[in-house]
C-alpha positions as CSV (number, residue, x, y, z in Angstrom):
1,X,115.4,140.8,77.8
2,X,113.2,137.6,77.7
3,X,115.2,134.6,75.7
4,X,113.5,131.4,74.6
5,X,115.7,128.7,73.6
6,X,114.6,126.2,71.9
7,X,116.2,122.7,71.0
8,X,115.9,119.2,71.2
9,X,115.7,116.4,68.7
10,X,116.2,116.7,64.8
11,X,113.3,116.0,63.4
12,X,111.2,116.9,66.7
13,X,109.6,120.1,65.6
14,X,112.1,123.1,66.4
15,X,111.0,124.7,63.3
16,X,107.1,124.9,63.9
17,X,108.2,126.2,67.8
18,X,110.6,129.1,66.5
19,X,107.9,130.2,63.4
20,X,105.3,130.5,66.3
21,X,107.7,132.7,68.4
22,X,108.4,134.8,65.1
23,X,104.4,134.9,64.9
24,X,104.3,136.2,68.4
25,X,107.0,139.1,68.2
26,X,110.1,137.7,68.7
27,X,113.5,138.1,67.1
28,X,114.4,134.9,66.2
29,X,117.6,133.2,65.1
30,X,118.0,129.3,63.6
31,X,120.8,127.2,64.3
32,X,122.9,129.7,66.7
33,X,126.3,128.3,67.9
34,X,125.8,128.5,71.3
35,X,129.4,130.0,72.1
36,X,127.3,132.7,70.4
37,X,124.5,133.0,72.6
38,X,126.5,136.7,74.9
39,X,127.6,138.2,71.7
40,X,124.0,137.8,70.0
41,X,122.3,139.2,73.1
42,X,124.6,142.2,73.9
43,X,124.0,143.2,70.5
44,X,120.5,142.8,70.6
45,X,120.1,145.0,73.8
46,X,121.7,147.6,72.4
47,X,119.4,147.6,69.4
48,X,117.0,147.8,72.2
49,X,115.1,143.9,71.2
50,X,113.6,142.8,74.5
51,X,112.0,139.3,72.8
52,X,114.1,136.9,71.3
53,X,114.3,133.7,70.4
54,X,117.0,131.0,69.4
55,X,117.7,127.6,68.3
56,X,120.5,125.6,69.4
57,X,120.9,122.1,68.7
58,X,123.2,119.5,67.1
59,X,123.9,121.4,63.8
60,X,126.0,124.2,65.2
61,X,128.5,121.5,66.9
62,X,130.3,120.6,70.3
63,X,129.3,123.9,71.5
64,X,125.5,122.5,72.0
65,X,126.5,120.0,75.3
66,X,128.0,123.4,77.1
67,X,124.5,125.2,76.5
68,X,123.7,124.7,80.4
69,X,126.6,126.8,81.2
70,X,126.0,129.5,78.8
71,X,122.3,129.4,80.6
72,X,124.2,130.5,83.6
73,X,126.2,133.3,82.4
74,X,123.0,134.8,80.2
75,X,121.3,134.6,83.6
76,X,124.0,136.4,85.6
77,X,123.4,139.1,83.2
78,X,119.4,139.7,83.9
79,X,118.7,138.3,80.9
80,X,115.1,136.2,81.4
81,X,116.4,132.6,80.0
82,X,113.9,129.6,79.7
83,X,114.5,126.2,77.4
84,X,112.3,124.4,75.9
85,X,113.0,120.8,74.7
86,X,111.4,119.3,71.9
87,X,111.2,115.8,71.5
88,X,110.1,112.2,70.0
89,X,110.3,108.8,70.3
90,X,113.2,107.3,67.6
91,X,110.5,105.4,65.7
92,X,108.8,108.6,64.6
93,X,111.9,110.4,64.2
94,X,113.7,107.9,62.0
95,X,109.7,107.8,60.3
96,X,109.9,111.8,59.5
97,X,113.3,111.8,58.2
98,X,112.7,108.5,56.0
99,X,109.5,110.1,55.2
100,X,111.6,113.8,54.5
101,X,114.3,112.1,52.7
102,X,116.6,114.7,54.4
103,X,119.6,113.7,55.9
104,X,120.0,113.9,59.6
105,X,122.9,116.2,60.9
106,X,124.6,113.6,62.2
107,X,124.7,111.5,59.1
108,X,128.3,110.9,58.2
109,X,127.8,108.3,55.4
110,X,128.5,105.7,58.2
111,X,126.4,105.5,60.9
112,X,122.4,104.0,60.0
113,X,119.6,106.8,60.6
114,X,118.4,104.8,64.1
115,X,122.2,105.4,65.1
116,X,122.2,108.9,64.2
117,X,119.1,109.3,66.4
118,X,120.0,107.7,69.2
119,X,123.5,109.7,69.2
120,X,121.9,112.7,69.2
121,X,119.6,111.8,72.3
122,X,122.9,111.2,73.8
123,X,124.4,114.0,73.0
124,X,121.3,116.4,74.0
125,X,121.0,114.2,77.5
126,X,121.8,116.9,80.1
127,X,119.9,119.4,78.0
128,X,117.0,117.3,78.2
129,X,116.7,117.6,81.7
130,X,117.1,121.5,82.6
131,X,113.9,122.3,80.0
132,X,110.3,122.5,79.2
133,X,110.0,118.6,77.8
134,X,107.4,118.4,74.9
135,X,107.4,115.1,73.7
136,X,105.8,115.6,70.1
137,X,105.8,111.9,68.9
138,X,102.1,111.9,69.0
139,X,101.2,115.6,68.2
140,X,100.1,117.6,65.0
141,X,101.8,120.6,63.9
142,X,98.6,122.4,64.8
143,X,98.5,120.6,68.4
144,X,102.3,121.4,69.1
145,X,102.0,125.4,67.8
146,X,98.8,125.3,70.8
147,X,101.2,123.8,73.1
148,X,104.1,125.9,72.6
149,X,101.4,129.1,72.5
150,X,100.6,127.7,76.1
151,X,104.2,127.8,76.9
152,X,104.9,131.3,76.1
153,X,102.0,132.5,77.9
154,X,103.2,131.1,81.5
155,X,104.3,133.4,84.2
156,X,108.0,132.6,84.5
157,X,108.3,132.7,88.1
158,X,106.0,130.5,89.1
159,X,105.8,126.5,88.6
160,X,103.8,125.0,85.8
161,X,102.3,121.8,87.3
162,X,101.2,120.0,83.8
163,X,98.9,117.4,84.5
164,X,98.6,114.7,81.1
165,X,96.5,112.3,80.2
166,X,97.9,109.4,77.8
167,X,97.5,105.6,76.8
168,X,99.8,103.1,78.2
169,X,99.0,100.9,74.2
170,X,100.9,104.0,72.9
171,X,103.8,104.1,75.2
172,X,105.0,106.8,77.8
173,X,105.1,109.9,77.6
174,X,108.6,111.2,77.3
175,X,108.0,114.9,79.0
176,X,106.5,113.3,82.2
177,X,108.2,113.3,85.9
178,X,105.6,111.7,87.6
179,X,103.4,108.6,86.1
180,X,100.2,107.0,87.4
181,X,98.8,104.2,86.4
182,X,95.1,104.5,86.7
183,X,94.5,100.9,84.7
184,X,93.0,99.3,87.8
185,X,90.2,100.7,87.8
186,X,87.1,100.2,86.1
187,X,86.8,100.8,82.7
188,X,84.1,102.9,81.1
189,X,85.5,101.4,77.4
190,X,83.3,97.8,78.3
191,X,79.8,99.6,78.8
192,X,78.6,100.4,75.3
193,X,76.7,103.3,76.8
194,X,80.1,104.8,77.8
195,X,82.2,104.0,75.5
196,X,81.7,106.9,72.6
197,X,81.9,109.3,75.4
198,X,85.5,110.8,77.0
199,X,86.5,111.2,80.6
200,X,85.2,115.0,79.5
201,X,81.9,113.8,79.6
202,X,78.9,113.9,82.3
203,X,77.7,110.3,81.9
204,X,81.9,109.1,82.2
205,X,82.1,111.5,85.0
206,X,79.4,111.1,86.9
207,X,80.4,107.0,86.8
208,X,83.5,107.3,88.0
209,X,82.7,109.8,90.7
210,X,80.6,107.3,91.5
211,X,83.5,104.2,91.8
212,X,84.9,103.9,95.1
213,X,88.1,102.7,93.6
214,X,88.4,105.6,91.5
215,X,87.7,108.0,94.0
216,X,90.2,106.3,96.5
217,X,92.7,106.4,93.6
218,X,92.4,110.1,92.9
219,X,92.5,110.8,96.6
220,X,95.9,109.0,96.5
221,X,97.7,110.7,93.7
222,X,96.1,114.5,94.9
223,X,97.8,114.1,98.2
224,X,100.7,112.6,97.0
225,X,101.1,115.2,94.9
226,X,100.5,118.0,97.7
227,X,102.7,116.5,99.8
228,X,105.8,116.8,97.8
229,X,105.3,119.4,95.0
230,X,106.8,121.9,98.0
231,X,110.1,119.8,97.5
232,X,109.9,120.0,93.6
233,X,109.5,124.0,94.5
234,X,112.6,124.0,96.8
235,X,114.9,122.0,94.0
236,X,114.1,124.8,92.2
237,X,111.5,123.1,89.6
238,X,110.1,125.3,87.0
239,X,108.2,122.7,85.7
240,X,106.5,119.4,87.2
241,X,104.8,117.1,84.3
242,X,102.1,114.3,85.9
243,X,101.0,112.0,83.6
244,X,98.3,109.7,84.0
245,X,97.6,106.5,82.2
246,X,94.8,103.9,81.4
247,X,94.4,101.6,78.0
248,X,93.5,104.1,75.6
249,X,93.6,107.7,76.6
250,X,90.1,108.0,76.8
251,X,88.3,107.6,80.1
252,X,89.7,106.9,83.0
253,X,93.5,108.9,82.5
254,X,91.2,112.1,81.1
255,X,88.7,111.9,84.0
256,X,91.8,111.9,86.5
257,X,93.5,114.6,84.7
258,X,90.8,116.8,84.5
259,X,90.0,116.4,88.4
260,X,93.3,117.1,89.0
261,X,93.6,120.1,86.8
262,X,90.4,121.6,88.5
263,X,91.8,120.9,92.0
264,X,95.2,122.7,92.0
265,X,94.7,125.3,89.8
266,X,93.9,127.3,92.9
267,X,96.9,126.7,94.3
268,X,99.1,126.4,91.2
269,X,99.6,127.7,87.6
270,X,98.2,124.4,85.8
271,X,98.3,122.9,82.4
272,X,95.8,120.2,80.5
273,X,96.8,118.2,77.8
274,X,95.1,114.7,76.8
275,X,97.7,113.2,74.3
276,X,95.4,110.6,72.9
277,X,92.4,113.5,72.5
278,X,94.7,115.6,70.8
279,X,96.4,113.2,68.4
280,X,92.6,112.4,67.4
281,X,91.7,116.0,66.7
C-alpha cells in the first residue's frame, strides 16, 4: 500500500493537495485522527485499496504531535508512508482566514487569529521537519496542484534534491535546507536590455556565463553541494531543498537554479521551481 499524508498549517492548502490525490486515484480521507491511521489501513488492505491518502492535522486533536510514531509503526507494516507538509508564512495565513471569515481550529474565543497561528506552528513543529516542506505563501492554487503533481510522481527511494529560485524582498523560503545568497553578483535588473528578460533567457544567460564572479559563485555552491549531499543521503534524507536568492527572483537566483538543475540531474532525481516566476504566472 502507498500512503500520502498530508498536513501542515490551517489555512496552507491541505485541501487543494488531498482533491489532487483524489484526482489521481487515491482513496482519500479528511481530518483522520491519527490514533486512527492502523485501523484505516488494515481495513483498506483488506478491501484490497493500494492508494490512499489522508489528512492529519490540528482538527483531529492531541493525537496529531504523535503522528511521527504512528509513521513508524505503518512503516513496520510495509506500508509505503511519505508526508507532505504544507505551509505559509503567518501573514498570509492570518490574510486567508480574515479574508475566509472562517474560524481557525484553534480559535477558542480567547486567543487573537496571529496566536492561534503561531500555536499551531508550534504544535506541528516536529512534523514539520520529517516531511516534504511546501511553503505555499507565495503560490496559486494552480501552481501548488503542479507542485504537489510533481510530488506524487517521484520515485520514493531515491532523494529529491529541489533546487529554488526566490527573492530575498519577499522573504525566505520556508521549505528550504540550504540558502545561497547570490546578491553579490552582478545584476542583469540595471541593464535595460536585460532587464525584461529571466535568468531563462539566452541574452541573461549568456551574461552571466560570461561574469567571472558568477561563474566562481556557481562553482562554489555545485561543489559544496557534491561534497555533502552523500551525508544528507546517509542521515537518511528523502528530501534536500536548495534555495537560491537575489533581489527579485528574476535573474541571477533563476540563472543559478537552472544551472544547477541541469548539472545534477545526472546524478540525482531533481526538481525546479522559481517562486517569484510562478507567483507571476
Amino acid at each position: 500500500m502507498q500512503l500520502f499524508l498530508i498536513s501542515g498549517l490551517s489555512g496552507s492548502g491541505k485541501s487543494v493537495a488531498l482533491n489532487v490525490l483524489e484526482d489521481s486515484g487515491y482513496y482519500c480521507v479528511d481530518n483522520l485522527p491519527a490514533e486512527l491511521l492502523h485501523v484505516l489501513t488494515n481495513n483498506l488492505k483488506l478491501a484490497g485499496v493500494q492508494k490512499v491518502a489522508v489528512s492529519v492535522d490540528v482538527r483531529s486533536g492531541n493525537s496529531v504531535v504523535l503522528l511521527p510514531q504512528y509513521i513508524e509503526k505503518l512503516k513496520q507494516q510495509d506500508i509505503d508512508v511519505h508526508l507532505l507538509f504544507l505551509d505559509a508564512n503567518n501573514e498570509t495565513l492570518v490574510k486567508r482566514f480574515s479574508e475566509t471569515r472562517r474560524l481557525h481550529p484553534l480559535s477558542d474565543g480567547v486567543k487573537t487569529l496571529p496566536e492561534s497561528v503561531t500555536l499551531e506552528r508550534e504544535l506541528l513543529a516536529e512534523i514539520a521537519s520529517i516531511g516534504h516542506h511546501i511553503d505555499t505563501s507565495d503560490l496559486n492554487a494552480n501552481a501548488l496542484r503542479a507542485w504537489i503533481k510533481q510530488f506524487i510522481a517521484l520515485d520514493r527511494a531515491r532523494l529529491t534534491l529541489l533546487f529554488e529560485s526566490f527573492a530575498f524582498k519577499n522573504g525566505l523560503p520556508l521549505d528550504a535546507d540550504l540558502v545561497f545568497d547570490v546578491r553579490c553578483l552582478p545584476n542583469p535588473h540595471y541593464d535595460p536590455v536585460l532587464r525584461p528578460y529571466t535568468g531563462r533567457d539566452k541574452p541573461v544567460i549568456d551574461f552571466l556565463d560570461g561574469t567571472p564572479l558568477a561563474q566562481k559563485m556557481y562553482t562554489d555552491i555545485r561543489n559544496f553541494i557534491e561534497n555533502w549531499l552523500p551525508s544528507f543521503i546517509a542521515d537518511n534524507r528523502s528530501y534536500l531543498t536548495v534555495a537560491i536568492g537575489c533581489t527579485g527572483g528574476q535573474h541571477r537566483s533563476v540563472y543559478f537554479a537552472e544551472k544547477l538543475a541541469q548539472h545534477f540531474k545526472s546524478q540525482q532525481q531533481v526538481l525546479l521551481r522559481h517562486r517569484e516566476l510562478t507567483q507571476q504566472a
